[in-house]
N, C-alpha and C positions, 0 to 999 in steps of 0.2 A: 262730734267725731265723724270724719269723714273713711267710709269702705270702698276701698280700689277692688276693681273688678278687672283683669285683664286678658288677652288672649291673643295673640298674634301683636296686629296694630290695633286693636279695637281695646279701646281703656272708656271704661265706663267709672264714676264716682257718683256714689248715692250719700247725702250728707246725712247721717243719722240722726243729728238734731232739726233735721227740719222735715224729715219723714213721719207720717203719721199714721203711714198705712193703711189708707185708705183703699189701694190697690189700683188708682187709674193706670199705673203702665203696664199692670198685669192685662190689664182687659186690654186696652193700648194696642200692645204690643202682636203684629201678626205673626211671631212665631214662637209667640210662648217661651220668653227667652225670661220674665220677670215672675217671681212666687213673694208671697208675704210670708216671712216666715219669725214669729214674735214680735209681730208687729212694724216689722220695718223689711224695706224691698229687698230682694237679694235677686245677683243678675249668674242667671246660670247657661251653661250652651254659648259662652259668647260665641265660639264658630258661626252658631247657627244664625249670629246677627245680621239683615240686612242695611241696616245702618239708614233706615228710613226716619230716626230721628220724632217719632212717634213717642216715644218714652218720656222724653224730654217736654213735649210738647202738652202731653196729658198730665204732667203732677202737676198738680192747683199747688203747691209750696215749694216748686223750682228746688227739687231735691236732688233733681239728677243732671248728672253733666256726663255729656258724650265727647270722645275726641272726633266724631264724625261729625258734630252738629255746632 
């Protein structure tokens, strides 16, 4: 199961079956834009996204897809 996360232009998807919650884009992320919340990411604040693509870059299971990346 795939969760759409959107806000302006900024569309983020976190694929639920491949999220383990580990938490790397929480830590990742420098504005605190990602929480684990039951086990699997959820993306809050998108405004406050800088679109540096970080998120992406730290899930070890390629859970998250950015429309900026």
């Amino acid at each position: 199961m795939k969760k759409k996360f959107e806000e302006g232009d900024i569309k983020i998807i976190v694929d639920y079956d491949k999220c383990t919650g580990v938490g790397e884009c929480v830590t990742a992320c420098p504005v605190e834009m990602f929480e684990v919340v039951d086990g699997k990411a959820i993306a809050k604040n998108l405004g406050e996204c800088i679109e540096c693509c970080a998120c992406v870059n730290a899930c070890p299971n390629e859970a998250i897809e950015h429309s900026s990346c």
